[in-house]
Wavefront OBJ file of the C-alpha trace (Angstrom):
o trace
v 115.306 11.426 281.745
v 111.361 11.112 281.551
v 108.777 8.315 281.357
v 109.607 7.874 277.376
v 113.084 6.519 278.345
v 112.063 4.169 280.943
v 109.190 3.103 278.832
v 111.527 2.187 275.616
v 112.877 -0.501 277.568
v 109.647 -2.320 278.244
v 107.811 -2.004 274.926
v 109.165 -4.399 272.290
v 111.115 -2.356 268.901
v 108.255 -3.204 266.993
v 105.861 -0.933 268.555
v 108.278 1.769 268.568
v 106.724 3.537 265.818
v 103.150 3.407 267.287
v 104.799 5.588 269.814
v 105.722 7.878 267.704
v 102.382 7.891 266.124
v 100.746 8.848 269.177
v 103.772 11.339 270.143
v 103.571 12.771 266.484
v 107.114 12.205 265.919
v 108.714 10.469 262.972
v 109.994 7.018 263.444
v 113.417 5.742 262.567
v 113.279 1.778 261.909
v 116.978 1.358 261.519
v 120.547 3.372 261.580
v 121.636 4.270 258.134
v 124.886 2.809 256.383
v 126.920 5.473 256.812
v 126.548 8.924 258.833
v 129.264 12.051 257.715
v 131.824 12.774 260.222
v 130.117 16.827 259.247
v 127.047 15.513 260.122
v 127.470 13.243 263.415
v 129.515 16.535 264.850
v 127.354 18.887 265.006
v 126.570 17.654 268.196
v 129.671 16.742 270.361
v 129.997 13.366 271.565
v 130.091 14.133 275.106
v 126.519 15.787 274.516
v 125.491 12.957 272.411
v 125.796 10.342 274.859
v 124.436 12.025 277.741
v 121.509 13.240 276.426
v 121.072 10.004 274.148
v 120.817 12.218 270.392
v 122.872 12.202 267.336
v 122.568 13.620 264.342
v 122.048 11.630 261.280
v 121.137 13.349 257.942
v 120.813 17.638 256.682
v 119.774 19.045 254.119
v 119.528 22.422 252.820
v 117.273 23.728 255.285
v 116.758 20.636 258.299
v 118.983 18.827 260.562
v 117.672 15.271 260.992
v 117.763 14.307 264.798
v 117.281 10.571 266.341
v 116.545 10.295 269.988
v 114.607 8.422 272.510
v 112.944 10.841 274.200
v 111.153 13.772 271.907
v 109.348 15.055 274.796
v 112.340 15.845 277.291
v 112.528 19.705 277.482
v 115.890 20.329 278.508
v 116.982 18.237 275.881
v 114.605 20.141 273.543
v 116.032 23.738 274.320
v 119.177 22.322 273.603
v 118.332 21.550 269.546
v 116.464 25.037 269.753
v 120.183 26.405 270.091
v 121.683 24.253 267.686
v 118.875 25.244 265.390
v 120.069 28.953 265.314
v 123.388 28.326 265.439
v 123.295 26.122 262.101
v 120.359 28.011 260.683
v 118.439 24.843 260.250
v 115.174 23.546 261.261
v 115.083 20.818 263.419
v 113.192 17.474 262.828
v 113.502 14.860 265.214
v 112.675 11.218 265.255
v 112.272 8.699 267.985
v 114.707 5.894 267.817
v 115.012 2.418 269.483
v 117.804 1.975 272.027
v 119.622 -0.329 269.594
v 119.138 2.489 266.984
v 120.666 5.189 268.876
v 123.821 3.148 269.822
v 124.369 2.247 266.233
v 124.379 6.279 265.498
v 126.477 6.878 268.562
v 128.853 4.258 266.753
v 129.751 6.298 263.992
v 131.311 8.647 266.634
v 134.356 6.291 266.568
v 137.114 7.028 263.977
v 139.582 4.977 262.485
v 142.374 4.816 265.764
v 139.275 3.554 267.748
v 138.835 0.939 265.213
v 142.695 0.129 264.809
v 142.722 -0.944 268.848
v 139.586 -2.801 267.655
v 141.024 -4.868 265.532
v 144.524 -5.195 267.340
v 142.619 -6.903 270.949
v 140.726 -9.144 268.190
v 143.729 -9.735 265.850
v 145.664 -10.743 269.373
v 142.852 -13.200 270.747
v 142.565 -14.815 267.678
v 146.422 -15.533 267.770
v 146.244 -16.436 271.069
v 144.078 -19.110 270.713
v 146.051 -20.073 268.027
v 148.843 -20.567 270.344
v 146.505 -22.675 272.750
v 144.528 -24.706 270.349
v 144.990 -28.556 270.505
v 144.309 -28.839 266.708
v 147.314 -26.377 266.007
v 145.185 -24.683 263.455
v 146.937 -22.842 260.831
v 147.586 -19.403 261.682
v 146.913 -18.195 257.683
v 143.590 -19.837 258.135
v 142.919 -17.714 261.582
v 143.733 -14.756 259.554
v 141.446 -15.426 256.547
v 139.081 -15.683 258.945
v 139.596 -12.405 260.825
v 139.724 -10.598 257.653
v 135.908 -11.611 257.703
v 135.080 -10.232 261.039
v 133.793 -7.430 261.912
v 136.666 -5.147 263.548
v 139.009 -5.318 260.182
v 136.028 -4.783 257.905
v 134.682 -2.296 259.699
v 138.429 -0.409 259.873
v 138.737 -0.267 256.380
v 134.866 0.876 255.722
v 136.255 3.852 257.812
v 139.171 4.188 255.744
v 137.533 4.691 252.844
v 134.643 6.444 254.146
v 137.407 9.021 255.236
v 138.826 9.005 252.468
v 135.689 10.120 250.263
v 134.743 12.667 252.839
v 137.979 14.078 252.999
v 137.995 14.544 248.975
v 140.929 12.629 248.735
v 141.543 11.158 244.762
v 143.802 7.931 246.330
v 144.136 6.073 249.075
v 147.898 4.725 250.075
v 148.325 1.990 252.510
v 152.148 1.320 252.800
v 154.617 -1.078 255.180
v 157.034 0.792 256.838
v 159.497 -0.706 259.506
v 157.494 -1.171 262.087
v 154.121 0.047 261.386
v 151.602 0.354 258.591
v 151.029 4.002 256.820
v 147.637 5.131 255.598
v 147.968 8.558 253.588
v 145.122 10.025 251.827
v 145.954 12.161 248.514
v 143.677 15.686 249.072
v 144.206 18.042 246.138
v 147.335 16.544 244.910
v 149.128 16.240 247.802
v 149.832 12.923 250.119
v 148.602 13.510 253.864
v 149.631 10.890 256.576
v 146.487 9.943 257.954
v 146.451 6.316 260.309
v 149.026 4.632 261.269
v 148.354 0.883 261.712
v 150.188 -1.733 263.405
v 152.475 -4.469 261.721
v 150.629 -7.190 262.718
v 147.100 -5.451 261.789
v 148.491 -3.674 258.014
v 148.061 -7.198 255.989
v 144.951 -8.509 257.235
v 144.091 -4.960 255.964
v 145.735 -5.359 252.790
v 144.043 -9.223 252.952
v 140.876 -7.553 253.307
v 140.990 -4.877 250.180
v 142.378 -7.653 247.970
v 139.197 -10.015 248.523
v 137.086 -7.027 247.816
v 139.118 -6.485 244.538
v 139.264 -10.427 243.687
v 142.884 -10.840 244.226
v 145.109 -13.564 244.703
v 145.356 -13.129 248.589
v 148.456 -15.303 248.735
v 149.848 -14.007 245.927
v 152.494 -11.180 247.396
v 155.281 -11.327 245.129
v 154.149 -9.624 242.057
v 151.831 -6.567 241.326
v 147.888 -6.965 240.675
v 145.512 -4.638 239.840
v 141.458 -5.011 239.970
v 138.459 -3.139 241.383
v 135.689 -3.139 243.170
v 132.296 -0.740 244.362
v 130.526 0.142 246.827
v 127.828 2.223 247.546
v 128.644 5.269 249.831
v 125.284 7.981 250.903
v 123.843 6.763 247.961
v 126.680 7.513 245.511
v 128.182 4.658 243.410
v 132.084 4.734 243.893
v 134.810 2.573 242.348
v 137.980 1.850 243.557
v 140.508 0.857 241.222
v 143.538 -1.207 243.346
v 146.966 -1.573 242.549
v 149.090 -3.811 244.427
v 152.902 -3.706 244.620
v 155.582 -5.541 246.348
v 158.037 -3.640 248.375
v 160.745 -4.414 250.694
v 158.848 -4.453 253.795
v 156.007 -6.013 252.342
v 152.955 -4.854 249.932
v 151.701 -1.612 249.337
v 148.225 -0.982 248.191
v 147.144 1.868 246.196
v 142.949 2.480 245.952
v 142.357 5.623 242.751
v 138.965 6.639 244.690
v 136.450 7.375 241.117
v 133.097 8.872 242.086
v 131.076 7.470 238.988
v 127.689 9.749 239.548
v 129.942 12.820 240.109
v 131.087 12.417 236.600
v 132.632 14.840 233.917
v 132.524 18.272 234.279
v 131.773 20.475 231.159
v 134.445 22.258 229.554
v 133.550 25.474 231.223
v 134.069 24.215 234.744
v 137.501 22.673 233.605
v 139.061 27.013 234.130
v 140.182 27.598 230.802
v 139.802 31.622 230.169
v 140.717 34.031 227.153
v 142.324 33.433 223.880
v 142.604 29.502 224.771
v 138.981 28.667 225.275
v 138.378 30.499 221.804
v 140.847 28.072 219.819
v 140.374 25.362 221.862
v 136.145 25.712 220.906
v 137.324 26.344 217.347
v 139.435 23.708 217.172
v 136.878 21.096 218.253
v 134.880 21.964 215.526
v 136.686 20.911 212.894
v 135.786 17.497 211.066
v 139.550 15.906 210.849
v 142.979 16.953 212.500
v 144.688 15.772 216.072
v 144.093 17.688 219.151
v 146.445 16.938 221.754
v 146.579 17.312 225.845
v 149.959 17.135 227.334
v 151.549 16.891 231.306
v 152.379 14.969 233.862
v 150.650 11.924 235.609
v 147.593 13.517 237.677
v 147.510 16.926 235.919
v 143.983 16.401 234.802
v 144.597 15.458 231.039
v 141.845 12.853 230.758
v 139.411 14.616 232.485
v 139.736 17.771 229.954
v 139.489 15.413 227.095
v 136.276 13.612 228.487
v 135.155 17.317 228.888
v 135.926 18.278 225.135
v 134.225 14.957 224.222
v 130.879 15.577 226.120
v 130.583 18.899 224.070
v 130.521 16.530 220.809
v 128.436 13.897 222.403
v 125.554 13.301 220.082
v 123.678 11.075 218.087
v 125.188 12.094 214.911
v 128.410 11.311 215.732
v 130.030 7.940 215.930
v 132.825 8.323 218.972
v 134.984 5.626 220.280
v 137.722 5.470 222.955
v 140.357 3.685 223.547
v 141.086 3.724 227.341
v 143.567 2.238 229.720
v 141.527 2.205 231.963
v 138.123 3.402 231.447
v 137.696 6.129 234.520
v 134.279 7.407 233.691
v 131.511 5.959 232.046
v 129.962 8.623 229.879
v 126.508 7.640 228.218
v 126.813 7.829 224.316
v 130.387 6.967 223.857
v 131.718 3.901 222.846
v 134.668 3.289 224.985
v 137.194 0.543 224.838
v 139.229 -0.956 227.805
v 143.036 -2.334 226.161
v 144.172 -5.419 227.506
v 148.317 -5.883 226.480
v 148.525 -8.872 228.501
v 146.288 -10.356 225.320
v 147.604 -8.330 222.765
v 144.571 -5.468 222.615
v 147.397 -2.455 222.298
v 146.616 1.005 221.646
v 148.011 0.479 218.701
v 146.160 -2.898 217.525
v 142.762 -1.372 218.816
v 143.061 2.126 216.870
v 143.266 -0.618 213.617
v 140.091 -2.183 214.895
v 138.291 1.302 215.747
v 139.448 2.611 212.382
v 137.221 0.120 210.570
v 134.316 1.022 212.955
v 133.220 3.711 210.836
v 134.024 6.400 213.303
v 133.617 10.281 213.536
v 135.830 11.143 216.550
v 138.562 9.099 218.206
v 140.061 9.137 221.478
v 142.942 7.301 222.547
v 144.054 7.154 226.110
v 147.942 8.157 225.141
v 150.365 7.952 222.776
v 153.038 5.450 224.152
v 154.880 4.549 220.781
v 156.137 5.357 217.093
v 153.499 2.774 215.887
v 150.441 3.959 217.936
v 151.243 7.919 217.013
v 151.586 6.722 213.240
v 148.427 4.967 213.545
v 146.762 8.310 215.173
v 148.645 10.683 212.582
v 146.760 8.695 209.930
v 143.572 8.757 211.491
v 143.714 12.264 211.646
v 144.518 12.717 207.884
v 141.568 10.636 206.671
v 138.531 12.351 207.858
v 138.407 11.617 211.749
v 138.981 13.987 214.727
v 141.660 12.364 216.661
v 142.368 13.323 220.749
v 145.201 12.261 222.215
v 147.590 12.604 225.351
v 151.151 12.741 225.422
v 153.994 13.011 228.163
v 155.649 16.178 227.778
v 156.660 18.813 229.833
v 155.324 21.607 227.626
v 152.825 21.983 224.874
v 155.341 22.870 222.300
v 157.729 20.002 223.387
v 154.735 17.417 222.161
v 155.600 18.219 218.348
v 159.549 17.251 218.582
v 158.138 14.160 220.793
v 156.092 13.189 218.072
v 159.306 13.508 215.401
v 161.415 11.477 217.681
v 158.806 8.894 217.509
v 159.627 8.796 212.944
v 156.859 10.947 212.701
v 157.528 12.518 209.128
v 157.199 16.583 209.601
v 155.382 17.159 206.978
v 152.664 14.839 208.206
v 152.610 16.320 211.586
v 152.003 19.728 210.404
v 148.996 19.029 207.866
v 147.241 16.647 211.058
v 148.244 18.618 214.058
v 145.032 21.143 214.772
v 145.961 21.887 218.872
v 147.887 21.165 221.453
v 147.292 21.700 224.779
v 149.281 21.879 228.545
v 147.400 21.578 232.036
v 149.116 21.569 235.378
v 146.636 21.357 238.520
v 146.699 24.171 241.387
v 145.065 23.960 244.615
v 142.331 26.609 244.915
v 141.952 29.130 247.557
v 139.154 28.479 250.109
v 136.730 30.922 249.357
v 135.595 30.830 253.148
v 138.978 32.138 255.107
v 140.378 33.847 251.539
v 142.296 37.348 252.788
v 144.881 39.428 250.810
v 148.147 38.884 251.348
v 151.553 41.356 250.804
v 154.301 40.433 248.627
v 157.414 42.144 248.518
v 158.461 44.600 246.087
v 161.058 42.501 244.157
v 158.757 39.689 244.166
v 155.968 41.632 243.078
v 157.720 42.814 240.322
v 159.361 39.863 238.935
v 155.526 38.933 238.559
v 154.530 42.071 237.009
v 157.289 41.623 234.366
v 156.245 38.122 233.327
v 152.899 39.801 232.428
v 153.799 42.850 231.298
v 153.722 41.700 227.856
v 150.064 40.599 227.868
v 148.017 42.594 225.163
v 144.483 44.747 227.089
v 142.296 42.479 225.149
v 143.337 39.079 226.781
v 143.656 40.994 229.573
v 140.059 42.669 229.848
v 138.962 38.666 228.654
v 140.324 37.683 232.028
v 139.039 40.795 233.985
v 141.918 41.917 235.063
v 143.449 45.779 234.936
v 146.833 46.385 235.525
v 146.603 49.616 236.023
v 144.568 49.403 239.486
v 145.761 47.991 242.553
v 147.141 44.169 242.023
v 146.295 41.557 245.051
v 147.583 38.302 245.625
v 145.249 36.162 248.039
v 146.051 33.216 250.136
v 143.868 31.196 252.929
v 144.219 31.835 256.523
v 142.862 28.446 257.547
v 139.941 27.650 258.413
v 137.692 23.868 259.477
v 136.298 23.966 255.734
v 139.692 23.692 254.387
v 141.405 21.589 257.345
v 143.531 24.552 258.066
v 145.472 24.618 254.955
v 144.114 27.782 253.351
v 143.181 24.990 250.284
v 140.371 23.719 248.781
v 139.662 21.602 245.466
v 141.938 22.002 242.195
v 141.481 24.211 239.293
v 143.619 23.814 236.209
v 145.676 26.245 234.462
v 146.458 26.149 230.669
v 148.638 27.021 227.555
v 146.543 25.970 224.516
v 148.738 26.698 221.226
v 146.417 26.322 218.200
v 149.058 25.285 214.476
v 148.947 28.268 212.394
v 150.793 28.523 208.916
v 153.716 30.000 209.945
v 154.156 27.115 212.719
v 153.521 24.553 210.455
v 156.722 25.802 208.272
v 158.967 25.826 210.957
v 157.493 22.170 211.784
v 158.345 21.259 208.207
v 161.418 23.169 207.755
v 162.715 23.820 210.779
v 161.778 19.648 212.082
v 159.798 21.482 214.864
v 162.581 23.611 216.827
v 161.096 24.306 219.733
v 162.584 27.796 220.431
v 161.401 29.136 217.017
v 157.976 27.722 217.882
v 158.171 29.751 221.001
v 158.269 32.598 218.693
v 155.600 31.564 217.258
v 153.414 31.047 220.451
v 154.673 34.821 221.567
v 154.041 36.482 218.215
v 150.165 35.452 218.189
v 149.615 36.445 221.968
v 149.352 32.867 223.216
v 149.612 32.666 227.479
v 152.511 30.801 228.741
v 150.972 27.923 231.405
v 152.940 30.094 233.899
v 151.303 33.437 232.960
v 147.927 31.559 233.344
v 148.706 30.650 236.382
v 149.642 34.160 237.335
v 146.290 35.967 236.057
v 144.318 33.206 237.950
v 145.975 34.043 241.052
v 145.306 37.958 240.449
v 141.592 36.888 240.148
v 142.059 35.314 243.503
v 141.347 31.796 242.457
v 144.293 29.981 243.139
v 147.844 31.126 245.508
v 150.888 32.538 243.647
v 153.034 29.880 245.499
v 150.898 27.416 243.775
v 151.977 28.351 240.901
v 155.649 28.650 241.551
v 154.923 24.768 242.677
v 153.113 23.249 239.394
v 155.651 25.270 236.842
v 159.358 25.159 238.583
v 160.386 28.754 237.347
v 162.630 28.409 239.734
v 161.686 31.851 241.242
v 162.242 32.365 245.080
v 159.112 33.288 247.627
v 160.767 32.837 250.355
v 160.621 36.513 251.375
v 156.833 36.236 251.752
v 156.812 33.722 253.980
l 1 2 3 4 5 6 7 8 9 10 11 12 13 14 15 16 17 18 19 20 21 22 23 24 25 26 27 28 29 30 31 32 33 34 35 36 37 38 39 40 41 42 43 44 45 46 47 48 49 50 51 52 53 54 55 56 57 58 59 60 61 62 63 64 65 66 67 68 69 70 71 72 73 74 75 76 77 78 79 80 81 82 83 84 85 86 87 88 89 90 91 92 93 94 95 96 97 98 99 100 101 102 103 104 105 106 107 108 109 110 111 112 113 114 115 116 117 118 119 120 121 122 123 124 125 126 127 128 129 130 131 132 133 134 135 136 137 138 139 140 141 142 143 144 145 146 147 148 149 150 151 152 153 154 155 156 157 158 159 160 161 162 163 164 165 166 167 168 169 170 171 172 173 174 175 176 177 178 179 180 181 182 183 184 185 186 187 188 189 190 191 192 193 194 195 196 197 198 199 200 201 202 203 204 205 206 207 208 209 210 211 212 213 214 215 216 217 218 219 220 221 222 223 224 225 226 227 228 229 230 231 232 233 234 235 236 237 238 239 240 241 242 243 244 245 246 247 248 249 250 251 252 253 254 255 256 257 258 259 260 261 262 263 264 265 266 267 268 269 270 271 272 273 274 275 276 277 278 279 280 281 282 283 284 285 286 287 288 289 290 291 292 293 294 295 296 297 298 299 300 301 302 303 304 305 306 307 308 309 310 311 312 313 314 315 316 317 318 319 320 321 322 323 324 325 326 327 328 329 330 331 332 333 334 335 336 337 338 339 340 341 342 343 344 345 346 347 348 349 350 351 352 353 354 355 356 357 358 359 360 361 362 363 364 365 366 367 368 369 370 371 372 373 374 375 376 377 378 379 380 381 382 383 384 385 386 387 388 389 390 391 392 393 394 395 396 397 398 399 400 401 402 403 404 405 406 407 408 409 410 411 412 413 414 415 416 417 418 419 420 421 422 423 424 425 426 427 428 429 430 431 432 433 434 435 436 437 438 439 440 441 442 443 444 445 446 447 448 449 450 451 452 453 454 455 456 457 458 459 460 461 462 463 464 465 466 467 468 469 470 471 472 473 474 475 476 477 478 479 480 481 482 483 484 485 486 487 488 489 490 491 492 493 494 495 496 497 498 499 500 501 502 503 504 505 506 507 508 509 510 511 512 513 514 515 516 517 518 519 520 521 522 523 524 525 526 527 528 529 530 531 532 533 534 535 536 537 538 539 540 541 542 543 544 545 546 547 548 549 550 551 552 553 554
């Protein structure tokens, strides 16, 4: 290299940035916390380490560059191409030795940091094997969990993990190894496998952070922690479960500045964002969000709740647990393990003087009497329930001893979400299907009236496309990237409410219903959403179960 480099090792790291004064470079003091795996490869590692540069930081228009010699002009020409190939400006900044091999660090991944941990792990028990004092080998544990190589592997797991978008993190004992799988869009993806002896020192590790009972292995815990991760506060809320090979770990990764979405975000289209806006409006009634675990149910609610955010309005939550903290709502974390219930807390809220209610779910005949009241005397009540489909809620609720006639003067909406993996918008390409497949979708629309179909923007009567990903680095090569949710929002209408009284809610005369007034199946939501290219018609074959084969298209 040139003088620079030879110089750097004879001026002390404090003067380091009067060098760069008199080079007119910026100066970086120290290596950040954390460097993106995007980031830190845009320059190979090869090229890092030979011609001592990494990248650290970008923006919208720079790429930040540390090295220790600014002046070298091979090394120069070299960031000149990088600069046109990324359509960034370059900055650089002159680095300390010590600084540079920190970056270069963050060039090792997680199977780098396994071995790590494995040589340390194996000298620690090795001494334990040789020590006169016969220390105890859960004490020589304890203390590796402290030390650097296990802390360090899971600060890459979880660093990883956020990158990656994943929504959970699973660490699991299998036979012989450990299993780390990441959650990415709804779907579990294998993504370390650690070694026996390494995966509880691991587990050790995450349960200090969550103040655990470390020794504590034969029942279930849960707790949290946060950490701070490119300036974004995180939480991880841990669950811990005993299994036959050991304990399994589960860490619900909850971004707390990303926060709620509003409701327009959330992909609801047509008829159903027009009664679901209506709906919220009104001063008393139950509106309710049904589906499976993970289909998003919360996070719509927390969206229909930030519309009515204000300073007029007194609203309170019940919450188990509380996800997101939204600023201006009142929101209440149940305990049952002291007796705060659902139940018991919507009796507390209800003398709280409160305009809107929402209570995390419906688990029981007393908490959904408790809610049916609320509704009937002047508050607007939002629920969840377990149901397959948004009609199915209504008999739920009349198993439960709801009385019919109750149901049907508090029951204002209910609603059905399902999640579907989104097309990545940067390999998207058209894709065939074949005639009997492309029919058997055609007929589950056909019965869609023009004006919820021009509300959508789609026209039948031009060319139809279905689109899929090819794969691409963006999306990992799955043709897939984010969620979007897809809906069937069935607002009560008078006619409903008489079969609900008469009728005790029969669900296939409420289909009727739902048909009669133009109301989208979840399925046929699905279907125009993939016609607008947003989402994969095999997506939603996955999410609803019709039952319908693709298996020519593959």
């Amino acid at each position: 290299m040139s003088d620079i480099k030879k110089t750097d090792n004879l001026i002390p790291e404090d003067d380091i940035a009067e060098k760069a004064a008199l080079l007119g470079v910026s100066y970086l003091a120290k290596a950040p916390k954390n460097v993106e795996s995007g980031v830190i490869n845009i320059i190979q590692e090869e090229v890092a380490r030979k011609n001592n540069i990494v990248a650290f930081d970008i923006t919208e228009d720079a790429i930040k560059i540390a090295m220790l010699d600014p002046q070298n002009i091979n090394t120069l020409n070299m960031l000149r191409f990088i600069a046109e190939k990324e359509k960034k400006e370059i900055i650089t900044y002159l680095v300390s030795k010590k600084t540079l091999n920190d970056l270069l660090a963050f060039y090792i991944g997680p199977e780098e940091f396994v071995q790590e941990a494995v040589k340390s792990f194996a000298e620690d028990v090795k001494f334990y094997e040789t020590s006169e004092k016969q220390e105890d080998l859960e004490k020589i544990k304890e203390q590796s969990i402290k030390e650097a190589p296990v802390a360090k592997l899971v600060e890459v797991i979880v660093s990883h993990a956020i990158e990656g978008r994943a929504s959970d993190i699973h660490i699991e004992p299998m036979d012989k190894e450990y299993r780390v799988r990441f959650r990415v869009d709804g779907i579990l993806h294998i993504s370390l496998i650690i070694p026996k002896e390494i995966g509880p020192v691991v587990i050790s590790r995450i349960k200090i952070l969550s103040n655990l009972k470390i020794d504590e292995r034969r029942k279930p815990q849960d707790g949290r922690f946060q950490l701070s991760h490119n300036g974004n506060r995180i939480d991880f809320r841990v669950s811990t479960l005993p299994v036959i090979e050991g304990e399994k770990i589960v860490m619900r990764i909850l971004d707390k500045d990303k926060g709620v979405g509003d409701v327009d975000q959330l992909g609801i289209m047509g008829l159903a964002l027009n009664d679901m806006q209506q709906s919220i409006k009104e001063t008393f009634g139950m509106i309710l969000m049904t589906g499976p675990t993970g289909s998003g149910k919360s996070t719509t609610l927390y969206g229909m709740l930030k519309i009515l955010n204000n300073e007029e309005r007194n609203i309170i939550t019940l919450e188990d647990p509380i996800e997101y903290n939204i600023e201006g709502l009142n929101q209440s974390q149940i305990k049952p393990e002291i007796g705060y219930t659902f139940a018991s807390g919507l009796r507390t809220i209800l003398r709280q003087d409160p305009n809107i209610i929402m209570v995390g779910e419906i688990r029981d005949a007393e908490t959904a009497e408790l809610a049916v009241h609320a509704a009937l005397t002047g508050h607007l009540m939002f629920s969840t329930l377990h149901t397959n489909t948004a009609i199915g809620a209504i008999s739920r609720l009349i198993d439960m001893g709801i009385e019919p006639f109750l149901l049907a003067s508090s029951l204002r909406l209910v609603m059905a979400q399902r999640l579907v993996r989104k097309v990545c918008e940067k390999c998207k390409v058209e894709v065939e299907l074949s005639e009997s497949i492309r029919a058997t979708i055609m007929k589950e629309i056909s019965n869609i009236s023009k004006k919820e179909l021009d509300k959508y923007g789609v026209d039948l009567a031009k060319k139809i496309s279905f689109w899929k990903g090819a794969g691409c680095d963006a999306c990992n090569g799955t043709g897939l990237s984010g969620r979007l949710a897809i809906f069937e929002v069935v607002r009560m209408t008078a006619p409903m409410k008489n079969v609900i009284i008469e009728k005790r809610g029969n669900e296939s005369l409420l289909n009727n219903e739902r048909d009669k007034l133009g109301i989208l199946t979840i399925r046929q939501d699905g279907i125009l959403k993939a016609l607008l290219g947003k989402t994969t018609i095999e997506e939603v074959e996955r999410v609803t179960e019709s039952g319908v084969s693709l298996e020519e298209n593959d």
